[in-house]
N, C-alpha and C positions, 0 to 999 in steps of 0.2 A: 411281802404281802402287797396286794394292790389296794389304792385309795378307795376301792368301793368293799371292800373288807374293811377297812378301818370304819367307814359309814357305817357298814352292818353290825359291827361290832359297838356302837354307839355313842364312836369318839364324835366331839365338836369340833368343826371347822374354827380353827382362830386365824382373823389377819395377822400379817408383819408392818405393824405402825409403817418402820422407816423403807420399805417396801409394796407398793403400793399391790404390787399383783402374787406378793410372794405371803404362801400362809402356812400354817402347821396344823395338827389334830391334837384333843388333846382331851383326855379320860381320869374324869375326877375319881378318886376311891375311897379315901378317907379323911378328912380334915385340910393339910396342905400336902398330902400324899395323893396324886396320881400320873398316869402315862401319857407321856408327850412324843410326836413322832418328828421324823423329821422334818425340814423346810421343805415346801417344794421344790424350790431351787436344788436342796441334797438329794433327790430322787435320779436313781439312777438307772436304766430299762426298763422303769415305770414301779422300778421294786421300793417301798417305803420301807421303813424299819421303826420301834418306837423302843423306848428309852423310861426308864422309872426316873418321871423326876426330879432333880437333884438329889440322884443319888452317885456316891463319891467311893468306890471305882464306879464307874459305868457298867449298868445293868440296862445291856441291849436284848433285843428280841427282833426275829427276823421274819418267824411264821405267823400266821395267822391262827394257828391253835395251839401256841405257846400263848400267844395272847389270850385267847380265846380262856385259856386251862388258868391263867396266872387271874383274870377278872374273875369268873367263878368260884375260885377257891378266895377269893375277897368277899365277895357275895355269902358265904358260907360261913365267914370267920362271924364271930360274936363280937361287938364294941363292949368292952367293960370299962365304967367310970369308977 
């Protein structure tokens, strides 16, 4: 997916503190639950990919309407307390 998908899709730009020009995106979804993509620096053909996370195996995503379908059906779920 390219960085103007991730924008459209309505990740936020974060800096890399200990990198001054290197940054990631990063899409909140629920509480301490959401999608982060790669560095810029990991960008490879211009292609990003994003990651649920800290989640533990690695939950990667490489299209842009796997993202797309994975935020929507969040958007969709119910929060029960």
């Amino acid at each position: 997916m390219t960085e103007q998908q991730l924008i459209k899709l309505g990740f936020d730009k974060e800096p890399i503190e200990s990198y001054s020009e290197d940054y990631y995106y990063f899409y909140p979804l629920v509480g301490e639950m959401g999608l982060i993509s790669c560095a810029l620096s990991d960008v490879t053909d211009g292609k990003w990919f994003v990651d649920v996370f800290d989640s533990y195996p690695t939950i990667r995503y490489y299209e842009y309407g796997d993202v797309l379908d994975l935020i929507n059906a969040f958007k969709k779920g119910k929060i029960v307390r």
